[in-house]
C-alpha positions, 0 to 999 in steps of 0.5 A: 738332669738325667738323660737317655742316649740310644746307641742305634747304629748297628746293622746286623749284617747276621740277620740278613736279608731282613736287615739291610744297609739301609734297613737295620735290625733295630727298626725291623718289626720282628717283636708283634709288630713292634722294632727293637727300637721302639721296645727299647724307647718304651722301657726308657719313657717312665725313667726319662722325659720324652725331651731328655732321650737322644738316639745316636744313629748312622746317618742313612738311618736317620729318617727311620729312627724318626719315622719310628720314634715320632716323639722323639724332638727332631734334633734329639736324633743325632746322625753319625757322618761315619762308624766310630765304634761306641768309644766316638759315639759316646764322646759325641752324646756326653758333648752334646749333652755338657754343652748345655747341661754341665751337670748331665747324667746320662744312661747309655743304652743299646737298641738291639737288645731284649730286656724282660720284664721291664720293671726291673730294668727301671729299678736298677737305672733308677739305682744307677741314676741316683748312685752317679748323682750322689757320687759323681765320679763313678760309673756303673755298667750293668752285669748280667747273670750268665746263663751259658759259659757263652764265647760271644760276650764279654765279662765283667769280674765283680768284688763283694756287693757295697752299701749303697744307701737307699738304693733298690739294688746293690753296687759291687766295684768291678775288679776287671774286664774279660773280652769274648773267652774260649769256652773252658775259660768261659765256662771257668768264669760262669763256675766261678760265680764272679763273672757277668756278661757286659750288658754295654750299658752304662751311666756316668755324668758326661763331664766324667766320660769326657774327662775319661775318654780325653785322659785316656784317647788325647786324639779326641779331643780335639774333634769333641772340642770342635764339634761342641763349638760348633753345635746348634750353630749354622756351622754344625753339620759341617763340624760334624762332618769334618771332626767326627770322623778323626776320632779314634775308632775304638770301643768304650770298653777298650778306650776307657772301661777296662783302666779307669777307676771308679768303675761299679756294676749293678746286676740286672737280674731279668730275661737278656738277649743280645739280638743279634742272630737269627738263632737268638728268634728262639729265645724269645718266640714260642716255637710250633710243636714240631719246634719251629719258630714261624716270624710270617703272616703266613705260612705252611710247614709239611713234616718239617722240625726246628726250623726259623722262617722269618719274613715281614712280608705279611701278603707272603705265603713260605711253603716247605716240605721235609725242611729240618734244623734250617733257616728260610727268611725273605725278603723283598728282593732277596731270600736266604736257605741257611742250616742254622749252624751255618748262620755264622757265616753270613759275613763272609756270605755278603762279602761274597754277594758285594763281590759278585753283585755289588751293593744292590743287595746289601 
């Protein structure tokens, strides 16, 4: 049977003080009201049954995933004890998952991403779902076609396009994996034709990636075992605790992808957007005609130009007179002024903040 895995564990410490420790980027209602993740279970429903989708979610962010996604059953939200980067995450769902369905093809997808038009994304998934059942031992990411020579992103390298029998979409082998490239490097590979962003989206069977991941990263073994042991028992969220997090922390790319064989990609050839900065807002909100992007119930903008003013505080009036090329968001109890060029810095920015006042404000 196929299922659906939202990876929905992110932060996004960058667009702060929106995004907070206990309020991530995936559930703000930056979109017309809607999250990210909402949009992301939207595209999701007429490939996979309601019943079939899982969210894998830090567990202080449990209870909004599910305030969120009310259809979602309740234990199909699984919450990390611990941040185990995708590599444990996606052990932990293709566990979960073998356990009671040997035979699972599961779709891994990202709730913070920005995919237009939904369509083609169903199209190519389908492609994905039918190529893995059809041929078990593969396994396909999704490529997107660069826009940019962009030094954020990975890559992946593609061979020539295969025959893959009824599919929508063609099937190209992947010769290799790039990490985040220098920009005369990345520019070299968006020239070169061959090269892709990694979406970090994925489908295999679970037996596949749990095959994979134990031959590759022994250490989680035994914490998959003990976890599957003891899941839907009295003893799970006690396993959960202990086991999850001894597995390794590591990236699914690093522990598995860049070695293994059988690895395919499918182009997914649409509007894509890593939403993971303030910066990313222009790309997807019409900006006024002085070029700024306005995210506010309400506001007033007085000989300003290529600003970002964000807040979901719909009763909150944001004023600004001679502002130029800066970022304004607020929050309930914090605001942040930012040239946009300086975003970048926002880590070392809360850093600074935890140090000075604690966690209150994270």
């Amino acid at each position: 049977m196929d299922y659906a895995i939202i990876m929905a564990g992110g932060s996004g410490k960058r667009l702060w003080p929106l995004s907070r420790q206990c309020r991530p980027k995936q559930v703000l209602k930056l979109l017309d009201g809607q999250t990210l993740l909402r949009r992301c279970f939207e595209r999701l429903r007429p490939i996979c049954d309601e019943r079939n989708i899982l969210v894998l979610t830090n567990a202080g962010y449990a209870d909004l995933v599910r305030e969120n996604l009310p259809e979602v059953p309740y234990g199909n939200v699984i919450a990390e004890p611990a941040v185990r980067d995708t590599a444990g995450a996606i052990g932990l769902a293709a566990t979960v998952l073998s356990k009671y369905d040997p035979n699972a093809t599961m779709a891994v997808v990202t709730a913070d991403q920005i995919i237009e038009p939904d369509d083609v994304f169903q199209t190519a998934m389908r492609s994905a779902l039918a190529f893995v059942n059809a041929r078990p031992e593969a396994m396909i990411i999704f490529g997107i076609k660069p826009t940019c020579g962009s030094t954020q992103l990975g890559y992946i390298q593609l061979g020539p396009p295969q025959h893959a029998g009824e599919s929508a979409n063609e099937i190209y082998p992947v010769r290799s994996f790039r990490e985040k490239p220098d920009e005369k490097t990345a520019a070299d590979y968006v020239a070169s034709g061959d090269y892709f962003w990694n979406s970090g989206m994925f489908v295999w069977k679970a037996k596949t990636v749990l095959a994979a991941l134990t031959e590759r990263l022994p250490a989680a073994l035994e914490p998959l075992r003990r976890i599957q042991a003891s899941w839907d028992g009295p003893k799970q969220d006690e396993a959960l605790k202990e086991w999850f997090p001894k597995l390794p922390k590591i990236s699914i790319d690093y522990a598995v992808m860049e070695t293994a064989q059988n690895v395919f990609a499918i182009r997914l050839d649409c509007r894509w957007l890593d939403m993971g900065s303030f910066a990313a807002l222009a790309d997807i909100i019409a900006s006024d005609a002085d070029g700024n992007i306005v995210v506010a119930g309400h506001s007033a903008l007085m000989e300003s130009s290529g600003n970002i003013i964000v807040t979901e505080d719909t009763g909150h009036l944001i004023a600004v007179v001679g502002l130029k090329n800066m970022v304004v968001a607020h929050s309930r109890d914090a605001t942040l002024v930012c040239p946009i060029g300086e975003t970048e810095r926002l880590k070392d920015l809360l850093e600074q903040i935890n140090a000075n006042k604690g966690e209150q404000f994270l």
